[in-house]
C-alpha positions as CSV (number, residue, x, y, z in Angstrom):
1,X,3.0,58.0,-9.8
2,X,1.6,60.7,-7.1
3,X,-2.1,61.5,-8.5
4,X,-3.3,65.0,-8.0
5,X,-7.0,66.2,-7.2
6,X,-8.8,69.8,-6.2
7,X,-10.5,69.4,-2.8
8,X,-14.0,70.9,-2.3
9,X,-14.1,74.3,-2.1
10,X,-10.2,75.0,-1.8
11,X,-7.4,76.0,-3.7
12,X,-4.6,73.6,-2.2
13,X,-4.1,70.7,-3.9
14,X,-3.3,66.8,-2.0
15,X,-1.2,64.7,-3.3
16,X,-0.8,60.7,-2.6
17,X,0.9,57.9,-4.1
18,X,-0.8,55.0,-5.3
19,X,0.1,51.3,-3.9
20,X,0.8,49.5,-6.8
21,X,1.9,46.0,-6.8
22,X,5.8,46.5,-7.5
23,X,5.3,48.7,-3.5
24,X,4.1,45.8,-2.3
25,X,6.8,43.3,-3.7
26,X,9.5,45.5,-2.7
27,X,8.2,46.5,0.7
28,X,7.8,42.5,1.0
29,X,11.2,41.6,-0.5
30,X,12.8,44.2,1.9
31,X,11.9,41.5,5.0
32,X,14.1,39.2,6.1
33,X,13.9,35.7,4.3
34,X,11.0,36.6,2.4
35,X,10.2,34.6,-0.9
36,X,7.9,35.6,-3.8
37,X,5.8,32.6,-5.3
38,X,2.9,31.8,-6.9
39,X,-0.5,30.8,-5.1
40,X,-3.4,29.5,-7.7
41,X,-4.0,32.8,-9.6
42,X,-2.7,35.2,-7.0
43,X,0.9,36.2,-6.4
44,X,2.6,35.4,-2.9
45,X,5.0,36.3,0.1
46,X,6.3,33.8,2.3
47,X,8.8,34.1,5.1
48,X,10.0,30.0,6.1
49,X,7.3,28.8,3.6
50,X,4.2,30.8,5.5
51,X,2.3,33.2,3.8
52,X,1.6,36.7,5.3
53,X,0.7,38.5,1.8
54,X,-1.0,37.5,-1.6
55,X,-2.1,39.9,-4.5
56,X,-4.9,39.5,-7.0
57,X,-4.3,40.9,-10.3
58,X,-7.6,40.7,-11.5
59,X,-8.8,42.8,-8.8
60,X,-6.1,45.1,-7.8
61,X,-6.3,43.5,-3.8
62,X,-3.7,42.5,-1.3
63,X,-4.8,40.2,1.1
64,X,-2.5,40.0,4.6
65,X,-2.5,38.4,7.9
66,X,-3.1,39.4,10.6
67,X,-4.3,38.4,14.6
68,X,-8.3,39.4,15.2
69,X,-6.7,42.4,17.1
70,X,-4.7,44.0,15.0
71,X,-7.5,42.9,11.6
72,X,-9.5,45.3,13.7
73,X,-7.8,47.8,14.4
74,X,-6.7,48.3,10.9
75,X,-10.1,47.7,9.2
76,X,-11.3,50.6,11.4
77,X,-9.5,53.3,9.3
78,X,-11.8,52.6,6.5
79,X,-13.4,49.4,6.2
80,X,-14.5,49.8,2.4
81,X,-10.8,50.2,2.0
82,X,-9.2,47.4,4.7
83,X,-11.9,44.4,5.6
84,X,-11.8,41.0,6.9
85,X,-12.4,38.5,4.1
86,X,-16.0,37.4,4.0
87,X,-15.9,34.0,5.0
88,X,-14.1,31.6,7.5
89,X,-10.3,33.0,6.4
90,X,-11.5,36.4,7.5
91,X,-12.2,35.3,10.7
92,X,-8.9,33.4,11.1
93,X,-7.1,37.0,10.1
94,X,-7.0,37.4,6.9
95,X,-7.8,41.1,5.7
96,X,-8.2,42.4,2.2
97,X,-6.6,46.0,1.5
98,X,-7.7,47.8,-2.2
99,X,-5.0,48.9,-3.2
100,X,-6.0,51.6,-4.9
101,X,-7.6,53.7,-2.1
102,X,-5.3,52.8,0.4
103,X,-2.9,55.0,1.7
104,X,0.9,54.0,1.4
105,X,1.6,54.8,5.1
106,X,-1.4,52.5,6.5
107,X,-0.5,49.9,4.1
108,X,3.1,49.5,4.6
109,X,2.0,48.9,8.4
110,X,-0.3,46.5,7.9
111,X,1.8,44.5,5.9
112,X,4.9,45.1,8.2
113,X,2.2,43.8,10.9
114,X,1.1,40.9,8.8
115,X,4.9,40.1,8.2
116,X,5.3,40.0,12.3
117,X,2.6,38.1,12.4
118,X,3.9,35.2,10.7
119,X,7.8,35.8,10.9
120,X,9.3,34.1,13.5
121,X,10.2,35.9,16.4
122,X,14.1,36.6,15.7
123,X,13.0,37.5,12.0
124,X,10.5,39.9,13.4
125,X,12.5,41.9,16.3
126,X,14.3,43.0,13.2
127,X,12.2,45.1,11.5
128,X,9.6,45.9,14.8
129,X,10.6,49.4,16.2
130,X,13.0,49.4,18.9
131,X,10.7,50.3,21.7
132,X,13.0,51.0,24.2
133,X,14.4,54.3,22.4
């Protein structure tokens, strides 16, 4: 569902599309060998048993992960949006997105990155962008 809002002072109107959690399941279920299973209370997605995405229900949050780089560089689009976790895990990669303030172009990179991340390598080379183009 695209939500609509007046900007300040203007007459245009901006639309964007709210991540939900069936975008994240099928953006997940679109990469190779992926798996959807349970984790505690949360929701996860594993490619060869590894998670690189869980959702919370209760809280409307993906968590992904990702290297210390690439945590960074994402959390530095909005860190009230994308953060490191607050404790060791964060440290280690792991980054929370709200899913409802993110922006459907950012998140399906991160998690793409996130899947990379954990894929192994012949799994990843097949969604990465062909760089040599």
């Amino acid at each position: 569902m695209a939500l609509r809002f007046d900007t300040f002072n203007t007459s245009k109107k901006v639309t964007w599309q709210m991540v939900t959690f069936d975008t994240l399941r099928k953006l997940s279920l679109s990469f190779p060998e992926t798996t959807e299973e349970p984790h505690f209370e949360k929701t996860s997605f594993r490619v060869k048993k590894k998670i690189f995405a869980t959702y919370d229900d209760k809280n409307k949050r993906a968590c992904i992960k990702l290297s210390e780089i690439n945590q960074d560089v994402f959390a530095s689009a909005d860190r009230k949006i994308i953060y490191p976790v607050d404790n060791k895990w964060g440290k280690q990669g792991w980054t929370l997105i709200e899913m409802n303030k993110v922006n459907k172009g950012l998140f399906k990179d991160a998690l793409t990155t996130a899947y990379c991340e954990i894929a192994p390598k012949k799994l990843a080379d097949q969604i990465r962008p062909n760089d040599e183009e």
